[in-house]
C-alpha positions in Angstrom: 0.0 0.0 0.0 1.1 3.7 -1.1 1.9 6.0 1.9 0.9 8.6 0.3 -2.3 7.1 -1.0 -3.8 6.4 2.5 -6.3 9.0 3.4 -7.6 7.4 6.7 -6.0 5.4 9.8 -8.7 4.0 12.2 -6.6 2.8 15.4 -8.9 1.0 17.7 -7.3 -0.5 21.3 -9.0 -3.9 21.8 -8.7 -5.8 25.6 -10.7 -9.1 25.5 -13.4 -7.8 22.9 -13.4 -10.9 21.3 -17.2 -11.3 21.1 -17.4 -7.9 19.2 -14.0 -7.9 16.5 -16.1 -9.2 13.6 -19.0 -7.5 13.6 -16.6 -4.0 14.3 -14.6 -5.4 11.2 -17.3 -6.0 9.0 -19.5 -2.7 9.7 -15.6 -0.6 9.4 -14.3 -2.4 6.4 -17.8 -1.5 4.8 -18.2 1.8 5.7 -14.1 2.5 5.0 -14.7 1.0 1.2 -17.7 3.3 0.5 -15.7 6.2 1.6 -13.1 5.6 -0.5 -15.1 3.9 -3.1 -13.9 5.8 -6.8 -10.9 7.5 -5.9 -7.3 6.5 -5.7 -6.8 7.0 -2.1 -6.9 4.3 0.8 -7.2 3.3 4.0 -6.1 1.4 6.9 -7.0 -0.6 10.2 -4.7 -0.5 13.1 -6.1 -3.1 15.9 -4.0 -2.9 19.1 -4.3 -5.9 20.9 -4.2 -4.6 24.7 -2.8 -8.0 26.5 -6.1 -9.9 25.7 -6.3 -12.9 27.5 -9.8 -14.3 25.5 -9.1 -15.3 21.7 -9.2 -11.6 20.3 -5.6 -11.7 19.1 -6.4 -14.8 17.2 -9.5 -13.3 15.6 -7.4 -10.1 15.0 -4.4 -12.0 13.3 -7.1 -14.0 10.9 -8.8 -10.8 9.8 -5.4 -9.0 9.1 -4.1 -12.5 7.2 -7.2 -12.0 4.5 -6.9 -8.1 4.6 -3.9 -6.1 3.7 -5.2 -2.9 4.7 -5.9 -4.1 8.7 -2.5 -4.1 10.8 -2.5 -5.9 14.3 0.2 -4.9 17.8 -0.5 -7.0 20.4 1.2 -6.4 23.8 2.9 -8.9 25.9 0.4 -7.5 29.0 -1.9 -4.6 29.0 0.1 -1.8 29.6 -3.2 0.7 29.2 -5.2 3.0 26.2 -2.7 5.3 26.2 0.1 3.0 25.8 -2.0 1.2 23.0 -3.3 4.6 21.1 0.7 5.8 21.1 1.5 2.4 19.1 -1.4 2.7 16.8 -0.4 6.5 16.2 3.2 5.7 15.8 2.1 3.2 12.7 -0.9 5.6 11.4 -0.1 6.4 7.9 -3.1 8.4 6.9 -3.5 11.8 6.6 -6.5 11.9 9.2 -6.4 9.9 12.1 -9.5 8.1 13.9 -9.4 6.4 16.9 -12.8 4.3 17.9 -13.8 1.7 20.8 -14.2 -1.5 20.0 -16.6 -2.5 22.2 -19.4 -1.2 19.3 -20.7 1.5 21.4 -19.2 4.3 18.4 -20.7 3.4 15.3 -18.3 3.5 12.3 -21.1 4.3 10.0 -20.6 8.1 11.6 -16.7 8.1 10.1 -18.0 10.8 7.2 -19.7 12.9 9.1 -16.2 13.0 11.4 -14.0 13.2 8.2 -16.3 16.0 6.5 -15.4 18.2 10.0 -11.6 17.8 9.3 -12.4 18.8 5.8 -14.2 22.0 6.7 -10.9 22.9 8.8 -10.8 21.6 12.2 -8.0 19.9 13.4 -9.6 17.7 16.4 -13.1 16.3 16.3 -14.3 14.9 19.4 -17.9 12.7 19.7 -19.7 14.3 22.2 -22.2 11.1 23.6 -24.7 13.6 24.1 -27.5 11.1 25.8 -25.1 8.6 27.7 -26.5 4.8 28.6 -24.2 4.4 31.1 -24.9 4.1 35.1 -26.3 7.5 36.5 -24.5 7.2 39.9 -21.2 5.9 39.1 -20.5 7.2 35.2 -22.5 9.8 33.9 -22.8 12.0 37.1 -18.8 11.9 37.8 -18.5 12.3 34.4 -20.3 15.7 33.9 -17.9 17.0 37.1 -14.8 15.8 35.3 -15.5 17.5 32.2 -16.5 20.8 33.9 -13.6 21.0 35.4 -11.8 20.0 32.2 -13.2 23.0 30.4 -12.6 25.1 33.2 -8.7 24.0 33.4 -8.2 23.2 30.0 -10.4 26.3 28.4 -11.1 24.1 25.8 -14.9 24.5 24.9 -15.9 20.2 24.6 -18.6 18.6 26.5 -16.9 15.0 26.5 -13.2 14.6 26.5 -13.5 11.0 28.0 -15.0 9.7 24.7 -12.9 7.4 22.5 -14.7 8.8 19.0 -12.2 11.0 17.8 -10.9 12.0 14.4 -6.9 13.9 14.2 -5.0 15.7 11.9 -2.6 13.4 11.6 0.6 15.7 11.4 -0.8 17.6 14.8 -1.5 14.6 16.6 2.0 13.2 16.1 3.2 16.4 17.6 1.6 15.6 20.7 3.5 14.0 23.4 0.9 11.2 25.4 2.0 8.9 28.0 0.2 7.6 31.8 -3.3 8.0 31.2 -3.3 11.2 28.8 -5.3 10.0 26.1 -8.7 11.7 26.8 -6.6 15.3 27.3 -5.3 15.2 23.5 -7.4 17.7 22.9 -6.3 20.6 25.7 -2.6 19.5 24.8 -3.0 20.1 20.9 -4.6 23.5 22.3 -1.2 24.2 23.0 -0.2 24.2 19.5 -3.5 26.1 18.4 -5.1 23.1 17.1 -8.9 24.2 16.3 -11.3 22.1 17.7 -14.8 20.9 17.8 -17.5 18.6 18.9 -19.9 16.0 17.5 -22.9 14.6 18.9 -23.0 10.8 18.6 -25.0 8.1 19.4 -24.2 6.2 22.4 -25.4 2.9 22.5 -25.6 0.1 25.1 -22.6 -2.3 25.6 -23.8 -5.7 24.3 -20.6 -7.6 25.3 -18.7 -8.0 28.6 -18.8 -5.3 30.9 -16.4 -2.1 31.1 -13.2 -1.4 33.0 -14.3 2.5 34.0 -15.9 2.8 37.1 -16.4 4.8 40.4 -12.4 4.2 41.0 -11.5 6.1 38.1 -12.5 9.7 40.2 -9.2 10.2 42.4 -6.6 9.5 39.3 -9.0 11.9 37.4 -8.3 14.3 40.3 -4.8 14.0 39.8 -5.1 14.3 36.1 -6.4 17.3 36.1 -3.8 18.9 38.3 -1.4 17.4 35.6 -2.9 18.8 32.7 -3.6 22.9 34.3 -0.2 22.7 35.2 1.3 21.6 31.6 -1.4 24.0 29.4 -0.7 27.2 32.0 3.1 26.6 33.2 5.1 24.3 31.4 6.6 27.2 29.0 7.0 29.1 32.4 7.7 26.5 35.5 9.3 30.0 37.5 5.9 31.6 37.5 4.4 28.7 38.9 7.1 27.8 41.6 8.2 31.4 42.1 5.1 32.2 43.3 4.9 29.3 45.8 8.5 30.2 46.8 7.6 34.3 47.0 4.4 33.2 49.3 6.1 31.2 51.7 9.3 33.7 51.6 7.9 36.6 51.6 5.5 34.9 54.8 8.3 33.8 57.0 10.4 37.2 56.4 7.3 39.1 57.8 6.9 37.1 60.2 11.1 36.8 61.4 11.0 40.5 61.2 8.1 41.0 63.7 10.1 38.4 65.6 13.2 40.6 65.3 10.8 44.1 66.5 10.0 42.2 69.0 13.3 40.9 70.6 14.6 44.7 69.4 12.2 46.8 71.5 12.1 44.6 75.0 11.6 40.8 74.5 14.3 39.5 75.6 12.8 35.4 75.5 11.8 35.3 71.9 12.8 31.6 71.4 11.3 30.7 74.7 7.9 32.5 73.7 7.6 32.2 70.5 10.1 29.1 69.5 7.6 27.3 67.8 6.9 30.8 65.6 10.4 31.5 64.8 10.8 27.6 63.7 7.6 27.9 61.6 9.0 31.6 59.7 12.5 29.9 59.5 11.2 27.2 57.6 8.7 29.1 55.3 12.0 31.1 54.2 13.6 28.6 53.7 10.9 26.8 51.7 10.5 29.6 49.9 13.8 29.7 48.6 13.5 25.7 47.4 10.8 26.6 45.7 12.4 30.0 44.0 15.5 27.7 42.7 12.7 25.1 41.9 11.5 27.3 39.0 15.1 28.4 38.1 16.0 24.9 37.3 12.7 24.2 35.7 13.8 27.3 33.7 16.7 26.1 33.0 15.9 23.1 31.7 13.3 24.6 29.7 16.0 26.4 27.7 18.4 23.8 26.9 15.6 22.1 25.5 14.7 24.9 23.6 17.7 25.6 22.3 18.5 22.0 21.2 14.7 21.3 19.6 14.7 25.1 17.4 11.5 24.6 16.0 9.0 26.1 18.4 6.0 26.1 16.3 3.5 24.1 14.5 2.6 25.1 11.1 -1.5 24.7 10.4 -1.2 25.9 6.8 0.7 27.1 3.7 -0.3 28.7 0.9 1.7 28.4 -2.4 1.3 29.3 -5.9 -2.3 29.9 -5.0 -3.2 26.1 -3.4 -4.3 26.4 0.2 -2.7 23.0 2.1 -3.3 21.7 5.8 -1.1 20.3 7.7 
């Protein structure tokens, strides 16, 4: 297969879905052909095998031995989405990019209407499961708070970042570094490099095989996500800001608080350590805290510049223009 004839790469991650893989590959392969049907240009099926332990991979390897245009990775253990979207992307030869679920609650007969959003000039285009099926108590409802707060943290305008329905520029998406968990903040983290973005409403259908792995337990890493990702959209360019003010607080606290101390012992107190030990310890340690923190974000600075300087190119470019064509990127 031409590289530069592939239009579309579809990377679905796959853990024990093995009661779903041929009716996912039938309704995709359809919908793929008829897409592509009278025109040179091609596509192709990345299935990342997530450590299944039920028969997937041998389903998977059967399907790619009679189809050319459907790869298979399989994992020696399940090492997690984003582990298994990074290997999918690292293959993905197509100039858009779609990742689905392969539990056949996305429907690959909305690909087009995903593809037609690229077309019009978005680079990301999320599926927004605008009427969820999932449990009220222990999905939908922690769901809605995580994506507020997403928004909020992220400013980036989508109602569902958790959803796996998603179609990429490719060249943007290869840009942007994933790893522990990150997959469902692609979006805020191609933000970074001005990636336009919108949403899609899609159908969200029941699971009709096996039961899923996101529950209740997914809150607190969420929690922690989300501190992750504010502090790489609002600081990573500028770790001093974000230390430095941490280190001025608690400096700027315990020098106020030494030089009462100081007044104090200046102007008559004679028994400043014996009245007010557990003060002075307190303001001695915010100082020096406060300092920690100051050379914190000097390093962090640091660092930030000797990357800098050995990676020049700090930009992303969207489009050119030449002799009068308009291309994306």
């Amino acid at each position: 297969m031409s590289t530069n004839n592939v239009a579309y790469s579809v990377v679905i991650p796959l853990l024990n879905e093995e009661d779903s893989i041929p009716e996912l590959y039938a309704r995709l392969k359809n919908e793929l052909e008829r897409l592509t049907q009278g025109n040179r240009e091609q596509f192709e099926i990345i299935l990342v095998d997530d450590g299944s332990t039920d028969h997937s991979f041998a389903l998977l390897s059967e399907i790619a031995a009679i189809d050319s245009r459907v790869s298979v990775i399989q994992f020696r253990k399940s090492y997690g989405k984003t582990a298994a979207l990074v290997a999918g992307f690292e293959r993905a030869r197509g100039r858009i990019t779609l990742t689905m679920d392969g539990d056949l609650q996305h429907h690959p007969e909305d690909i087009p209407r995903f593809i037609e959003k690229i077309y019009e000039g978005y680079d990301i285009v999320c599926g927004w499961r605008e009427k969820r099926v999932d449990n009220l108590w222990f999905r939908r409802i922690p769901s809605k708070i995580a994506n507020y707060f997403m928004r909020k943290l992220s400013d980036v305008d989508i109602s569902d970042f958790g959803g796996g329905f998603k179609a990429y520029r490719t060249s943007l998406l290869k840009a942007v570094p994933l790893y522990g968990g990150m997959q469902r903040f692609i979006p805020a983290l191609a933000s970074i490099q001005g990636a336009r973005i919108c949403q899609l409403a899609i159908e969200n259908t029941p699971r009709r095989f096996g039961k899923s792995r996101y529950g209740i337990s997914r809150v607190i890493p969420v929690f922690f996500d989300l501190l992750r990702i504010h502090f790489l959209l609002h600081y990573l360019q500028q770790p001093l800001r974000f230390f430095g003010s941490i280190g001025m607080f608690f400096f700027g606290a315990g020098t106020l608080t030494g030089f009462g101390l100081f007044l104090t012992w200046l102007f008559g107190s004679r028994t400043i350590i014996h009245d007010h030990g557990p003060l002075a310890l307190t303001a001695s340690i915010c100082v020096i805290g406060g300092i920690q923190f100051l050379m914190l974000g000097l390093i962090g600075e640091m660092l930030l510049w000797f990357n800098n300087n050995r990676n020049k190119n700090q930009y992303t470019v969207a489009s050119v223009v030449e002799e009068g064509r308009l291309e994306h990127f």
